[in-house]
Wavefront OBJ file of the C-alpha trace (Angstrom):
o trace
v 74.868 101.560 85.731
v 77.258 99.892 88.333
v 78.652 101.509 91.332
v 82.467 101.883 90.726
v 84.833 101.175 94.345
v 88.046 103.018 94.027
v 90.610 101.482 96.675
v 93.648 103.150 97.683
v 96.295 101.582 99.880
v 99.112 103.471 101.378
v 102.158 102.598 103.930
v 103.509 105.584 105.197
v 103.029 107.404 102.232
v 102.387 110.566 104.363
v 104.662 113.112 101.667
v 102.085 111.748 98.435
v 98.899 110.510 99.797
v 97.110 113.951 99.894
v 97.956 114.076 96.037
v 96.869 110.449 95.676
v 93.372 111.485 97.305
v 93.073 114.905 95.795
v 93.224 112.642 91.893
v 91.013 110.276 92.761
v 88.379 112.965 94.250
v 88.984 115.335 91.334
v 87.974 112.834 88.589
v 85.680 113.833 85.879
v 83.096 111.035 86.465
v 83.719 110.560 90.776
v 83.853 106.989 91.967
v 80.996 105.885 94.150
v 82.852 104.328 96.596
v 86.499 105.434 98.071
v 88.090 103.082 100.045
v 91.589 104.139 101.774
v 93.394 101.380 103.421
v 96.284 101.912 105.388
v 98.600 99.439 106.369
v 99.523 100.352 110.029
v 101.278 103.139 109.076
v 104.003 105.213 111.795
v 103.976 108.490 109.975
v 101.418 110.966 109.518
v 99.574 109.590 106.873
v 96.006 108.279 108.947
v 96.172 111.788 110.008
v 95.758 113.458 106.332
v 93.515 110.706 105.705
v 90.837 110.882 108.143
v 91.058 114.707 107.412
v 89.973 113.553 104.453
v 87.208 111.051 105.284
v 85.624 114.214 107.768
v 84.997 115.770 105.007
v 83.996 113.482 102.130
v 81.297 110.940 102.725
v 82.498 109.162 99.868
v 85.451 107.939 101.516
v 85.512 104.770 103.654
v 88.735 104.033 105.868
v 90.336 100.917 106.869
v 93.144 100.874 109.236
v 95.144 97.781 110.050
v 96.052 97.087 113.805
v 99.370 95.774 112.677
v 101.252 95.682 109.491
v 100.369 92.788 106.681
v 101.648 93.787 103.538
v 100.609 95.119 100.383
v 99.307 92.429 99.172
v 96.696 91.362 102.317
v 95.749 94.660 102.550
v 94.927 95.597 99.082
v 92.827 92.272 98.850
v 91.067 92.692 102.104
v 89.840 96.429 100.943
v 88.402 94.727 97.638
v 86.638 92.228 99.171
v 84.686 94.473 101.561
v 84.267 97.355 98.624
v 80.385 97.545 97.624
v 81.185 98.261 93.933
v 80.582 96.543 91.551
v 83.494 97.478 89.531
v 87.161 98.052 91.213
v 90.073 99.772 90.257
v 93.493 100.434 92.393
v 95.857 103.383 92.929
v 98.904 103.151 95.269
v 98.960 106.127 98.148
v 102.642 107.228 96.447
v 100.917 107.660 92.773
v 98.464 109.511 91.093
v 95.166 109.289 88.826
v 95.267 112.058 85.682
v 91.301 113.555 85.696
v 90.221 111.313 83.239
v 91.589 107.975 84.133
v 88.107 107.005 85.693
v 85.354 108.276 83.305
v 87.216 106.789 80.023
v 87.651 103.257 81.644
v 84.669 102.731 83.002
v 82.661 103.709 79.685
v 84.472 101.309 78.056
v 83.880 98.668 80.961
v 79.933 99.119 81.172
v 79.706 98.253 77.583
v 81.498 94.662 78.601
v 81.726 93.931 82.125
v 83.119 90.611 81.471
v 86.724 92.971 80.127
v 89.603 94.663 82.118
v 90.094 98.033 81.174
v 93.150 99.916 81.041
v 95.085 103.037 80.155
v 98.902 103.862 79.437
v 101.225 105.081 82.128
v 103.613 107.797 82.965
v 106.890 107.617 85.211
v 106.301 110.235 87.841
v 109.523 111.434 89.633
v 109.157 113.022 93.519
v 107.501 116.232 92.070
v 105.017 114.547 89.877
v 107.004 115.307 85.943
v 106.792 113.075 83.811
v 110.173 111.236 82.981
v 108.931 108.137 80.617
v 105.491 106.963 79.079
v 104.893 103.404 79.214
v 102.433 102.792 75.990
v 100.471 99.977 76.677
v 97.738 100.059 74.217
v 99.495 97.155 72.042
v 97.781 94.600 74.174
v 94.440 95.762 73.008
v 91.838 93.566 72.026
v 94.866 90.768 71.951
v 93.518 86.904 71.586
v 94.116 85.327 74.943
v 96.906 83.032 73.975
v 99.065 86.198 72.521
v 97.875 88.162 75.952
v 99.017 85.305 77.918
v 102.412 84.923 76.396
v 102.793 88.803 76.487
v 102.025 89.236 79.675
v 104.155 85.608 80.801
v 107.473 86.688 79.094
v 106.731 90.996 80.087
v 107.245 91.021 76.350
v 106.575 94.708 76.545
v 104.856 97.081 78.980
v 102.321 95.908 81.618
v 98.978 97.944 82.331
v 98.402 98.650 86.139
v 95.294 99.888 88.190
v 93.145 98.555 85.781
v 89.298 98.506 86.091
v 87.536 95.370 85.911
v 84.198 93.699 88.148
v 84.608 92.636 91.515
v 83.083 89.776 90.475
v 85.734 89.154 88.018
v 88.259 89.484 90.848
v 86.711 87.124 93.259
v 86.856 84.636 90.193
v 90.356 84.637 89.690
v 91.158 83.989 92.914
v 92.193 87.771 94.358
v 95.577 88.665 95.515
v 97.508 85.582 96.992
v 98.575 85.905 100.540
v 102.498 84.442 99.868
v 102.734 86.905 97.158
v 105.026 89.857 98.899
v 105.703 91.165 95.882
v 104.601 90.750 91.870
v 101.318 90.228 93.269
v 99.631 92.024 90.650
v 101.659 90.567 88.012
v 100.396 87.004 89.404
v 96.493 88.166 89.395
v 96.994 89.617 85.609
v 98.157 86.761 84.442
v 95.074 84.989 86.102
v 92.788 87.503 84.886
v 94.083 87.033 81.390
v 92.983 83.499 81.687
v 89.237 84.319 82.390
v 88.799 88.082 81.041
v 87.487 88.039 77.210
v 88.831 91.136 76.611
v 91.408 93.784 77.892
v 90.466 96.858 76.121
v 92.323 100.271 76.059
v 90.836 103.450 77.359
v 92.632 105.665 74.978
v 93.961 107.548 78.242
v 97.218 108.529 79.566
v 95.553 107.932 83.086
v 97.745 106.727 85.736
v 101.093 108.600 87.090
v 103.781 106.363 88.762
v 106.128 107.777 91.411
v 109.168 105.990 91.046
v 112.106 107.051 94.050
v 114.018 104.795 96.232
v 111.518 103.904 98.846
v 108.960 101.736 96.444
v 108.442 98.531 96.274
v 110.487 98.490 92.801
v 113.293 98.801 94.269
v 113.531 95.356 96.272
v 116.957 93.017 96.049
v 116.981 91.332 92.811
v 117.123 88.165 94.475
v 113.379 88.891 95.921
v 112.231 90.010 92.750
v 113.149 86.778 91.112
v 112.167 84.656 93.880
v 108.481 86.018 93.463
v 108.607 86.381 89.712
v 109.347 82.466 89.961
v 106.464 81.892 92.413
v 104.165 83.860 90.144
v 104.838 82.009 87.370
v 104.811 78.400 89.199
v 101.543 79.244 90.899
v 99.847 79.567 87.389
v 101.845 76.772 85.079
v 99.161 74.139 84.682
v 97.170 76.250 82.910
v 99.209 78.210 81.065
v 100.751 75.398 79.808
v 97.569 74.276 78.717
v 97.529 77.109 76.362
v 101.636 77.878 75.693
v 102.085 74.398 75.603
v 104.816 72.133 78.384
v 107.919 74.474 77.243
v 105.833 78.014 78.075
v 107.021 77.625 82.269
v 110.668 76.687 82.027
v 111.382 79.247 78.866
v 109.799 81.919 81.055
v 112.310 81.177 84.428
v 115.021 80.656 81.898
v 114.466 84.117 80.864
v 113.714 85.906 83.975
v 117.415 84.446 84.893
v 119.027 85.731 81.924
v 117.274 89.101 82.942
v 118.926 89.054 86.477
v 122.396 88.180 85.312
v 122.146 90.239 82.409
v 122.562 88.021 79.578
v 120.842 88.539 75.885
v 120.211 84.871 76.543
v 120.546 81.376 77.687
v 120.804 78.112 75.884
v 120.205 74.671 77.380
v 122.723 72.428 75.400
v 121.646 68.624 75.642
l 1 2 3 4 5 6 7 8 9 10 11 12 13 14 15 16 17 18 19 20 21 22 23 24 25 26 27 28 29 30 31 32 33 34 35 36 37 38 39 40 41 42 43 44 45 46 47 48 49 50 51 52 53 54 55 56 57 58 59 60 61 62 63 64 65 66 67 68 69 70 71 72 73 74 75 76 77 78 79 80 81 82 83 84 85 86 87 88 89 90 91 92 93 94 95 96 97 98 99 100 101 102 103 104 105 106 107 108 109 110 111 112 113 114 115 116 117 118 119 120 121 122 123 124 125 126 127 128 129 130 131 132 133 134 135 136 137 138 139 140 141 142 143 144 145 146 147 148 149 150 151 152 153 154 155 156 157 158 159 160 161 162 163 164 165 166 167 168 169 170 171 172 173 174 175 176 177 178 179 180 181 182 183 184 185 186 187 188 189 190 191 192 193 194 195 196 197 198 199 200 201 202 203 204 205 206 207 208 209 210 211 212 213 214 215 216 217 218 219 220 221 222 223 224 225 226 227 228 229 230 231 232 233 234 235 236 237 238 239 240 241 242 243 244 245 246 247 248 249 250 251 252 253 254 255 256 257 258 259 260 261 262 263 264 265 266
């Protein structure tokens, strides 16, 4: 059996990390491995957290001397996990007590796969406002996951479980990224995973409110949505086809001005 690394990042998450902790440590099959990385926070959040490392010898903590982003310090805390499978949780969201056991069955079967489970919208108190029903992507062939996952044709799994192995393949989380970092690694991951199966879980609680990431300028989001898809056009065009990068920025424009569509008129 592998060892599974749980890694949790937070950046002054000090009103939600205790809940992130508490479903992560409350799981019906416990990861081996906790890491908690935290991002040079100012609030009191390394304070709950190494309240929680005294008394859990499960949990490893990694503290950055000065502030590098989401993305540096979520790929810095996977590359020193000793797992051999990962999977992610934001300090502001929650796991529901399941999430772990039901993915990682699936995973041991196929290590080569990424495993994931559907989502809720969390608001501040932790109801559910939306579900986000991912399971359509299941067992997809990789040119229709590729294009679904290119053109966000639909909802997009998050904290998904897959080998550490599998990450260091595809490359990890890019540095530039500041933002649709994970968007960029799924699409890479979709390139080299065989499968992406569905754990048959609701398993994963997102806090949405006005301090996440989500909520960036518009500008920012497209600027990085852009990047993401640049940094990955060779070889999705090798499998799309030449047209697969410019439709996709052509449609993440019509998304920020809000038009149904645009047509190029030659």
């Amino acid at each position: 059996m592998g060892k599974l690394s749980c890694i949790i990042t937070c950046y002054n998450n000090a009103e939600y990390i205790a809940s992130a902790i508490e479903s992560v440590i409350k799981q019906s099959r416990i990861p081996d491995e906790i890491i908690i990385a935290d991002d040079c926070s100012t609030d009191n959040s390394m304070n709950i957290i190494e309240g929680y490392a005294k008394n859990n010898p499960i949990i490893r903590v990694l503290s950055q001397k000065e502030n590098v982003g989401i993305t540096r310090n979520r790929d810095n805390a996977i590359r020193q996990a000793s797992g051999d499978f990962i999977t992610t949780l934001d300090g502001d969201d929650i796991y529901y007590p399941h999430k772990l056991s039901f993915e990682y069955n699936q995973l041991i079967r196929d290590p080569e796969s990424v495993v994931f489970s559907n989502i809720n919208w969390i608001d501040t108190s932790g109801n559910v406002t939306h579900q986000l029903q991912t399971q359509n992507i299941h067992m997809m062939k990789k040119s229709d996951l590729v294009r679904y996952l290119l053109f966000r044709e639909g909802a997009i799994p998050r904290d998904m479980m897959y080998s550490k192995e599998l990450f260091i393949r595809a490359g990890g989380f890019l540095p530039h990224m500041e933002i649709y970092e994970d968007w960029d690694l799924k699409l890479r991951l979709s390139n080299l995973a065989s499968i992406w199966k569905y754990s048959g879980y609701n398993g994963i609680g997102y806090r949405r409110h006005s301090g996440g990431l989500s909520n960036a300028n518009p500008l920012k989001h497209y600027k990085y949505m852009m990047m993401a898809s640049l940094n990955n056009s060779e070889w999705i065009s090798d499998i799309l086809g030449q047209d697969a990068i410019p439709k996709s920025i052509l449609s993440m424009t019509a998304n920020l001005i809000g038009a149904k569509e645009i047509r190029v008129i030659t």
